[in-house]
C-alpha positions in Angstrom: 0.0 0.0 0.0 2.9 2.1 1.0 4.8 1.5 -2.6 1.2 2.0 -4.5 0.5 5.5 -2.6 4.4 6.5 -3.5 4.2 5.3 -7.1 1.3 7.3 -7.6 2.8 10.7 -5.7 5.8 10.0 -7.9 3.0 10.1 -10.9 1.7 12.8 -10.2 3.9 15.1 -9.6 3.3 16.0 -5.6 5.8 15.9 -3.4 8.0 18.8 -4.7 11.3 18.3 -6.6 10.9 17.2 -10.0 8.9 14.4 -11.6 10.5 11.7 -9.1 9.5 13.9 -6.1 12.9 14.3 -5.0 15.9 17.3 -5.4 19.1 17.1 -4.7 20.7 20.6 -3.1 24.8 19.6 -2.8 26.3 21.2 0.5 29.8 20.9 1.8 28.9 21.9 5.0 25.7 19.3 5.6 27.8 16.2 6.5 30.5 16.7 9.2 34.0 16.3 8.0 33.6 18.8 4.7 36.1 20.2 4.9 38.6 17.6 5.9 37.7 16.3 3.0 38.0 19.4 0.4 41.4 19.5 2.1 42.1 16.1 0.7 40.8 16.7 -2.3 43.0 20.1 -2.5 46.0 17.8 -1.5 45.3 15.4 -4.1 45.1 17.6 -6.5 48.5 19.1 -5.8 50.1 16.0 -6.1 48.6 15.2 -9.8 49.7 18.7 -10.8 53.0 17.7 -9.4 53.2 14.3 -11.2 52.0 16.2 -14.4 55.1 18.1 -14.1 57.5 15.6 -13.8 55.8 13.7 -16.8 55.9 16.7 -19.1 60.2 16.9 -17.8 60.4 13.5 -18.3 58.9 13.1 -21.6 60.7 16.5 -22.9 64.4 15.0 -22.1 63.1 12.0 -23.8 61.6 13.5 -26.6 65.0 15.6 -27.0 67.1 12.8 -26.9 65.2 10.8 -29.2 65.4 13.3 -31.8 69.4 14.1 -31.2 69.9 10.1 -31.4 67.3 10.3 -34.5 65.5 7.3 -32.8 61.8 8.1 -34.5 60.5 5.8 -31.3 61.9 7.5 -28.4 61.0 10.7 -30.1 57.5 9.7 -30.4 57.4 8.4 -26.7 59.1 11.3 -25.3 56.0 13.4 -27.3 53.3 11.3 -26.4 54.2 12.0 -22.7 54.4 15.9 -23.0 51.0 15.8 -24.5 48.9 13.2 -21.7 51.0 15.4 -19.0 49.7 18.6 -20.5 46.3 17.1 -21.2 46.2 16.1 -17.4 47.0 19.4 -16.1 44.5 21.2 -17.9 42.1 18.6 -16.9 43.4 19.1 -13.3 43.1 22.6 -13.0 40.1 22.4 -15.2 38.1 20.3 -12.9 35.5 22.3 -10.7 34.7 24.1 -13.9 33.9 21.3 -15.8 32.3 19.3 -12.9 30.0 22.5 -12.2 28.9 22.9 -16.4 27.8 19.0 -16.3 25.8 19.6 -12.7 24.6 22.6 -14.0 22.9 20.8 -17.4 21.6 18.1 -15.4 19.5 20.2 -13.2 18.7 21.9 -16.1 17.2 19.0 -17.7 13.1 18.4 -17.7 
């Protein structure tokens, strides 16, 4: 009786929130430990910028040596890597903005 009476709120319409009578309202500060946890995720997101970095060296001195030795391969490695550690620190710092746009269109959807 209880799942009938729910099915046919959800139906309906009633219960405020969108078609499934529900909404979702994201709050860092409405669970305890917040910002512990943005701290972490601050933290964490030093250390892929940091990694990033030492990708992008690493694959630079390899991508130099491997055209000064003309070894296509090495070259190509060396390239790969200064691109994916790029890549990942625009994505990196790029983050909120991009989480926020995709939140943003799905509250936006009907």
């Amino acid at each position: 009786m209880v799942l009938a009476n729910a099915a046919a709120a959800a139906s309906s319409g009633a219960g405020g929130g969108g078609a499934g009578g529900v909404a979702l309202h994201p709050s860092l500060s409405a669970l305890p430990g917040s910002g512990t946890l943005q701290s972490l995720v601050n933290g964490l997101g030093a250390w892929a910028l940091v990694a990033a970095l030492v990708g992008l060296v690493i694959g630079a001195a390899a991508w130099a040596l491997g055209v000064h030795s003309q070894n296509y391969q090495q070259s190509m490695v060396g390239r790969r890597a200064v691109l994916v550690s790029a890549m990942a620190a625009l994505l990196i710092g790029g983050a909120p903005d991009i989480i926020n746009f995709f939140f943003g269109q799905g509250t936006s959807l009907h």
